[in-house]
Every structure is written in C-alpha cells, then in structure tokens.
C-alpha positions as CSV (number, residue, x, y, z in Angstrom):
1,X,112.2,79.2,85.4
2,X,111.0,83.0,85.6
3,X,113.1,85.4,87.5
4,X,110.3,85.5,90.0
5,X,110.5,81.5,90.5
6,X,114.7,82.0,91.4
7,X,114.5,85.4,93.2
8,X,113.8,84.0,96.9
9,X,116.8,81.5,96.7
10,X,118.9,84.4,94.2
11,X,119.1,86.1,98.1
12,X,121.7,84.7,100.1
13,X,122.6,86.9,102.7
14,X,125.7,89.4,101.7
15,X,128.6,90.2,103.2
16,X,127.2,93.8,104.6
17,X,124.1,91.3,105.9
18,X,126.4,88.9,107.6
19,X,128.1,91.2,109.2
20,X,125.2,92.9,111.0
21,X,123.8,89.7,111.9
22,X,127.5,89.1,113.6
23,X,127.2,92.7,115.5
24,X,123.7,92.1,116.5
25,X,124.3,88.9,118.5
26,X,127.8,90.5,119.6
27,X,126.0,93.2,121.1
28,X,122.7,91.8,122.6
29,X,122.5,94.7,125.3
30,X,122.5,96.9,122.8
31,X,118.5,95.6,121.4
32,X,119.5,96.4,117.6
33,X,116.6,95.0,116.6
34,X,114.1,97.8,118.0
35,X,114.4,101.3,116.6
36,X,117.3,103.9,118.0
37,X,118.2,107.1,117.1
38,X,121.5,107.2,114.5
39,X,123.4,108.8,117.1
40,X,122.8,105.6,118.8
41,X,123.9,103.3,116.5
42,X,127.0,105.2,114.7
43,X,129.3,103.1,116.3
44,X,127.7,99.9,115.3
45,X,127.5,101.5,111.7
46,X,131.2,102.4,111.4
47,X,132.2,99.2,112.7
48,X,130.1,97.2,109.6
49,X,132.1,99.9,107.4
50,X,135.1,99.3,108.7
51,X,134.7,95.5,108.4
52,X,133.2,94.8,105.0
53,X,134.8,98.1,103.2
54,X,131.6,99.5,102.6
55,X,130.7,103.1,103.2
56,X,126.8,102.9,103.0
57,X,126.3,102.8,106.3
58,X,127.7,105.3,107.3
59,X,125.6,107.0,105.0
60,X,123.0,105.8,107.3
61,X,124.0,108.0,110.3
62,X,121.6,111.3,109.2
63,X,118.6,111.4,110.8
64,X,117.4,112.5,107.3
65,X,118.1,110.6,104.8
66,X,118.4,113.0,101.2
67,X,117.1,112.5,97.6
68,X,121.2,111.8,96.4
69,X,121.5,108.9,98.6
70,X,118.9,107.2,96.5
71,X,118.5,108.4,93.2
72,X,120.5,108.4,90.6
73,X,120.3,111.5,88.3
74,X,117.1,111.3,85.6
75,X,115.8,108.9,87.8
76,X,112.2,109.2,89.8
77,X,111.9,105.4,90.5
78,X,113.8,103.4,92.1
79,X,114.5,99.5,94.0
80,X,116.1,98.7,96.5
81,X,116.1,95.7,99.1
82,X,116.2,96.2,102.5
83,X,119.1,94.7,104.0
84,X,118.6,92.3,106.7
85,X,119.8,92.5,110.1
86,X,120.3,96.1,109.4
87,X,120.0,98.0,113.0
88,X,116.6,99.4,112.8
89,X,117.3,103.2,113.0
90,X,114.3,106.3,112.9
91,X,115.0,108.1,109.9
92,X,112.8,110.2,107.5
93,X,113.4,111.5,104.0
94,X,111.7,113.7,101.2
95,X,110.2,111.2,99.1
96,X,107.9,108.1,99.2
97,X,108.5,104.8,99.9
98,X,106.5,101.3,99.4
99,X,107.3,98.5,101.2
100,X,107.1,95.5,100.1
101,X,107.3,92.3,102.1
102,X,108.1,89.2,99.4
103,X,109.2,86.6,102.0
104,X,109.0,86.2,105.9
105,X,108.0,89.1,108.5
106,X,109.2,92.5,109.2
107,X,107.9,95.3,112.1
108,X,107.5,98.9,110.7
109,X,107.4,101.2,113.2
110,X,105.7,104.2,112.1
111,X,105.8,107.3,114.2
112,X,104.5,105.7,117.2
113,X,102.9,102.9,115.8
114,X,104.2,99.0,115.5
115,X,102.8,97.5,112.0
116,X,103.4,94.0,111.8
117,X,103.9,93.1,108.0
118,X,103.7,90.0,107.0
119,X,104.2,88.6,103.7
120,X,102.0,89.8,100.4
121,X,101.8,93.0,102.8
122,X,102.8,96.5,101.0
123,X,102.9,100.0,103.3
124,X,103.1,103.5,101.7
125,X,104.5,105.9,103.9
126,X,104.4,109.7,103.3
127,X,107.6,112.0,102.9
128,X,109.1,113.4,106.4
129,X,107.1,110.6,108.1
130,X,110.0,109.5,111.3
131,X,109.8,105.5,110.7
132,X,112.0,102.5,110.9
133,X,111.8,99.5,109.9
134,X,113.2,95.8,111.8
135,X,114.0,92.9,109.8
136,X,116.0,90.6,112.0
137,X,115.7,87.4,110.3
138,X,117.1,85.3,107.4
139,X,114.1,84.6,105.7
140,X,112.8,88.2,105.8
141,X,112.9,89.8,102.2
142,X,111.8,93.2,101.6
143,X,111.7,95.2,98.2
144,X,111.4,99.1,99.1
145,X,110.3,100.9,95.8
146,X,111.1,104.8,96.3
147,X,109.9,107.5,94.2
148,X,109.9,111.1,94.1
149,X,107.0,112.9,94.9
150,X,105.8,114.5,91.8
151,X,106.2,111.0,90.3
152,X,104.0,109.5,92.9
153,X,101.3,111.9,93.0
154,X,101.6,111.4,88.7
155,X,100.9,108.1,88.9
156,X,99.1,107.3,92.0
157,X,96.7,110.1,91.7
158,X,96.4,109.6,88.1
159,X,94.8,106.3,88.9
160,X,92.2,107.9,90.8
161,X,91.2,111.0,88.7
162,X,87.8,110.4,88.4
163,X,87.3,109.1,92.0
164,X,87.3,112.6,93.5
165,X,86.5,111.3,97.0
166,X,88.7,108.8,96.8
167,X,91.9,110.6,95.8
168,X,90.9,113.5,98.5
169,X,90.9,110.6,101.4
170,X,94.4,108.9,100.1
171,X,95.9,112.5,100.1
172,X,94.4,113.4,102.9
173,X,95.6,109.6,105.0
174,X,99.0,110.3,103.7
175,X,100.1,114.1,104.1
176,X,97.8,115.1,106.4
177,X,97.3,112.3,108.9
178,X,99.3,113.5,112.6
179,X,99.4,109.8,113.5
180,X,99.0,107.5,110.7
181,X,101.1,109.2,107.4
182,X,100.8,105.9,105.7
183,X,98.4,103.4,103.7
184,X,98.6,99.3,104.4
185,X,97.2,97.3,101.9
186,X,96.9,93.2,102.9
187,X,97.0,91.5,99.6
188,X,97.6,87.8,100.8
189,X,100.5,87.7,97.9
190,X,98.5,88.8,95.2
191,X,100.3,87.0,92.0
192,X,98.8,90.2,90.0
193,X,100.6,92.7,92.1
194,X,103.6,91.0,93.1
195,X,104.3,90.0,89.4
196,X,104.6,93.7,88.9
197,X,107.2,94.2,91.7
198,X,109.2,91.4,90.8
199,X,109.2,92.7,86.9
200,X,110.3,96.3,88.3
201,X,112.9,94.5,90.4
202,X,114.3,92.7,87.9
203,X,114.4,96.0,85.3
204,X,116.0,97.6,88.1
205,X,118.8,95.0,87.9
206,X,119.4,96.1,83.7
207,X,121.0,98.5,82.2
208,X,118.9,98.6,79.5
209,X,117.6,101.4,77.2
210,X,114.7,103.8,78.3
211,X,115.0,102.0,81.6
212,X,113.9,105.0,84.1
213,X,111.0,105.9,81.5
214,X,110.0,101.6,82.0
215,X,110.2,101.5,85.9
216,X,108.0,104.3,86.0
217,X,105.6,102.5,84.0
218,X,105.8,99.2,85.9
219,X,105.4,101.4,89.1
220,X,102.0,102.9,87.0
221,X,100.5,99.4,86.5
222,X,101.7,97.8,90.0
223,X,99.1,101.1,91.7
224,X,97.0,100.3,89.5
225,X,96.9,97.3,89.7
226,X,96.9,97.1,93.9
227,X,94.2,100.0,93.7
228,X,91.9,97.8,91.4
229,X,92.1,94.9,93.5
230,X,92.6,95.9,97.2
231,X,91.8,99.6,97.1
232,X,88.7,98.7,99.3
233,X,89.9,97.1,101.8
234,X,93.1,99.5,102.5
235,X,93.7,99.9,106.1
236,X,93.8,102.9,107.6
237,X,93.2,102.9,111.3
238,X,93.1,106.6,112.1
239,X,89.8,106.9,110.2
240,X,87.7,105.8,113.6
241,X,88.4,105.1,117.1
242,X,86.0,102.7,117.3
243,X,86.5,99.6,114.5
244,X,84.7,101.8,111.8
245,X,87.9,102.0,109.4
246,X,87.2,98.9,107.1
247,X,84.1,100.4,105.6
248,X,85.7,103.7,104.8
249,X,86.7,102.6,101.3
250,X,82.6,101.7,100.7
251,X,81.1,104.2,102.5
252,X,82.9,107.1,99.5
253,X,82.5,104.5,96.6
254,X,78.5,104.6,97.8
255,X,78.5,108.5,98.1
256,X,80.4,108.8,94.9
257,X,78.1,106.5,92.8
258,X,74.8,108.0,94.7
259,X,76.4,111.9,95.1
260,X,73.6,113.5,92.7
261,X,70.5,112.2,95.6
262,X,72.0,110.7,98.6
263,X,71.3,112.3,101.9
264,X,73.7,112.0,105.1
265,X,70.5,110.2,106.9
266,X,70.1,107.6,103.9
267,X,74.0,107.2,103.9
268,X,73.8,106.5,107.8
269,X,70.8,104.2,106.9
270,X,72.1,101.8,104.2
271,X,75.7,101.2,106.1
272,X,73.9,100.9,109.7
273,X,75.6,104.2,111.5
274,X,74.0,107.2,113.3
275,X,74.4,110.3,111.3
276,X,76.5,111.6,113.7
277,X,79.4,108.1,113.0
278,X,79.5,108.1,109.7
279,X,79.8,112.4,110.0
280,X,82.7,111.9,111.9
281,X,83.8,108.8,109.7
282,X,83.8,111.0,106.4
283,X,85.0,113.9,108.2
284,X,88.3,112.2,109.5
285,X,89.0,110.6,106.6
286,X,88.6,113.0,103.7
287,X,89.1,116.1,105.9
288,X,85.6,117.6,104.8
289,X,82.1,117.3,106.2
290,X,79.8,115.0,103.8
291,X,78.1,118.5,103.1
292,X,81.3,119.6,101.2
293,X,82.1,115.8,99.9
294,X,78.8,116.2,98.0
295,X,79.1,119.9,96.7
296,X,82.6,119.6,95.4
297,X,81.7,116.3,93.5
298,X,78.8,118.2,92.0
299,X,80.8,121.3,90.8
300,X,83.6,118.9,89.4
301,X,80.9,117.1,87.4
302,X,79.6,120.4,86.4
303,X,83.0,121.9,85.6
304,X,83.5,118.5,83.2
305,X,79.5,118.5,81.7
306,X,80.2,122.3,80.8
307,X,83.2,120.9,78.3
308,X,80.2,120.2,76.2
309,X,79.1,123.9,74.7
310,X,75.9,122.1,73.5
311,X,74.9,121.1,77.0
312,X,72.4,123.8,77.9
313,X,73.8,125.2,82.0
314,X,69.5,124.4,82.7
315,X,70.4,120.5,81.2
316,X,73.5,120.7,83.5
317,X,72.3,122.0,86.9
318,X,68.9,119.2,86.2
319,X,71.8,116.4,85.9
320,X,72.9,116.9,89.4
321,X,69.7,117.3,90.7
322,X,69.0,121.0,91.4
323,X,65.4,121.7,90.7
324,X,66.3,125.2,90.5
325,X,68.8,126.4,88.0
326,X,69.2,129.6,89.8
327,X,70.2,127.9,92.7
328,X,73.1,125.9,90.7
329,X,74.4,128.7,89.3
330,X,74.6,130.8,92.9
331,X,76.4,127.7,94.2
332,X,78.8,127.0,91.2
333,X,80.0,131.2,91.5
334,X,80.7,130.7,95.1
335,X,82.7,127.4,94.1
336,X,84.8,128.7,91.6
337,X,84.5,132.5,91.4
338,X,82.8,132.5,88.2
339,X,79.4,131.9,86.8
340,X,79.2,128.7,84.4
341,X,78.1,130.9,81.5
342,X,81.7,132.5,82.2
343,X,83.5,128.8,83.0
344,X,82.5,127.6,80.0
345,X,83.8,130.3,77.9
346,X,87.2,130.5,79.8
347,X,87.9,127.0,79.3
C-alpha cells in the first residue's frame, strides 16, 4: 500500500489533540470552537502546555504568528497538519498558507467571512490576512502547506507568465482584495492534485538529501497542477455582488485569446452582460478597466514580438491590429517611456 492509501488511518489523534478535545468539552461556556482573540484563550493554551509538556501552544498566544515559528532555516516550504480540536484563535502571519482539507469538514473564517471547507477543498489565503480556522472533529484532517512569499509568487506566478490577465486578477484577489484576501478552489478530491500533497507530505516527513530544493518542486507541480485543472472555476466571491463570480475565470481567458479585436460591447455580447456588468466585473477583479486589460496585453505582446530584431515595428503594430503604425508607436512611448525603435535596442 502507498503512503497515500495508510495516511488517513496513520492519524490517530495525539496527545496535544486529546488534550484539547478534553478542555473543549470541560469548558463548553467557553465556545472554543468559534474564533477568539489569543488573549482569550491563553489560559486554555497554558493549561494544554502544562498537561502534555509541550510548549507550542503557547507559541500560539501572538496575535501574529512570525516566519521562525514555522520555518526552519534554508527552508521556503513547508507541512504541517492542523491539529484538531485546537481552539480556533484569529491570528495572521507574513507568509502564505494553503489549506488543504484531506478528510472530514473544517470552517475557515476569513476576516469576516465563514468558508465552509469540505473535503478535496484547498484555500489560499494572503499574508497579514486576520483568519482562523475550526476543526472540531475527529475525522477532520487538514494539511496546511506554508510558504514564503517570494517562493509563492516564484512558483505560482510563474505558472501563469503568459496569462497576463490572469496573473493580474490572482494578485490582485489575494493582496489587494479588502474583504476576500484569499482564492478557494473546489476540486471534489482531485487524485491529480491531492497526489501531489500527499507526495509533499510524505517528503516533509524525510530527512533526505536536497529535500527543501524537492518540496519546492512538489509545491511547483501541485499549482500547476490545481491551476490546469480548476483554475476556471476558482471562487472568488468578491468579484460581483450579484452571482457574476463563476464566469470571471472565462470572461479573461475570452479577452486574452480575443485581446488583438475584441470590443467591450462584443465581450458583453458573447457572455450575455450589459457593458456596464461585465465593466464592473473586469474592473473588480483585475483592478483595471477592460480599456487598460487590453492595452497592457498589447504592449506586453509587443515588448516580447520586438525580441525578434527581424520583425519590422510596421509587422509588429499590424499583429495587434493597429492600422496605423504611428498610432502604435505613440501608445507603446506612453506605455513604457520609450519608443520601440529604442526598446528593442535596450533590450
């Protein structure tokens, strides 16, 4: 049998586990299970110190929780699972975190949002987002993957290079939503993704050589993977007041395939919106009017087609549909400072 086959009955509840469980039903009054401050819940923490000998949870008493807590030097990637019964306490912290629900059902309460995760359901939440998360059952089993930031925007953004609308509205969702810092991705269980997570789990259990080099490579494939097979229907329910979130995802792959001819009325058209929806629509989700969606994917193409000092700037400015080379080259010096005659030879 695989170590994905034993893991579920490898994770009888621990000592540290059992003993919240015990303070939990010792202290109904005290609702453990719904989200308190740490000042709140220090006593309750010292007491599970005090009684199993272990001093993380005290460490758990900052309202900010800090990088050394979590990772060990060299390291950007790391595993941990979420212990259960654990009193759920708001806390934020400087890096990212995915959340990853194997078995059972968890709440994450997000700012002031309740997400209901079930499992097969992964959250990413943003650094110096206030969350916390309840897991007040046996069967619940969660795998929290944390990684510094620079390694997450490495890896995750890297995925999405040449998606330029696409890596604006996940940046944009997770450091610069008020309300929703996070993206939730449903995957039913995915074998494909969850084979990932349990291959990183299991790494992280080694002490093998290169090992911090391999998680981060596992991590690489698992966004990969999860963006390849669920990236369009991530849910993000900031993006529209009004139900309008699950097309998001389509509504940038269509202007990103279509960017060179598409209108803002034929957008509207071909997803059934008024122009003044699916405005508001991009707007909120990428943070810029369709207007400057479509200029910056045309200047980034340009910037890339320029590469090619045999591509005349007239062949260029015809390939992203300006009938007027003139006009490109006005547009592309207000976009980057420059003409493309001088672009070309600074690069």
């Amino acid at each position: 049998m695989t170590f994905k086959d034993t893991f579920p009955q490898q994770l009888k509840m621990n000592r540290l586990e059992n003993t919240f469980k015990q303070l939990y039903r010792q202290f109904p009054e005290r609702n453990l299970q719904l989200p308190h401050s740490s000042e709140y819940l220090s006593d309750i923490l010292r007491l599970a110190a005090q009684r199993t000998g272990n001093s993380f949870p005290t460490a758990l008493m900052e309202n900010r929780l800090e990088e050394d807590l979590f990772f060990r030097s060299g390291f950007d990637t790391e595993l941990y699972r979420h212990l259960r019964y654990l009193p759920a306490h708001w806390h934020s912290h400087s890096f990212l975190e995915v959340v990853c629900v194997i078995e059972g059902n968890c709440i994450n309460y997000i700012e002031e949002q309740e997400l209901h995760m079930h499992k097969g359901d992964i959250c990413i939440i943003a650094p110096e987002t206030i969350h916390a998360i309840s897991a007040f059952s046996d069967h619940c089993i969660i795998i929290n993957i944390v990684l510094r930031i620079s390694t997450f925007e490495r890896v995750f953004f890297g995925v999405l290079s040449d998606n330029d609308v696409l890596s604006d509205f996940f940046n944009h969702t997770l450091y610069h939503s008020k309300t929703h810092p996070y993206l939730f991705f449903c995957t039913g269980g995915d074998p494909e993704v969850f084979d990932f997570i349990f291959y990183a789990y299991e790494e992280f259990l080694k002490n093998r050589q290169y090992k911090e080099r391999f998680l981060n490579n596992i991590v690489g494939a698992l966004f990969i993977t999860l963006l390849r097979n669920h990236g369009s229907n991530v849910i993000v329910p900031e993006v529209d007041s009004q139900g309008h979130d699950e097309n998001v995802v389509f509504i940038l792959k269509y202007m990103q395939e279509n960017y060179k001819t598409i209108t803002l009325t034929q957008l509207a058209d071909f997803f059934n919106y008024s122009e003044r929806q699916i405005q508001r629509i991009i707007k909120n989700s990428t943070g810029s009017s369709f207007s400057q969606n479509i200029q910056k994917l045309k200047m980034r193409k340009a910037a890339r087609l320029l590469m090619n000092p045999d591509m005349p700037v007239s062949a260029i400015a015809e390939d992203l549909g300006y009938l007027d080379p003139g006009n490109f080259r006005h547009i592309f010096r207000k976009y980057y400072g420059m003409t493309p005659a001088e672009y070309r030879e600074q690069k």
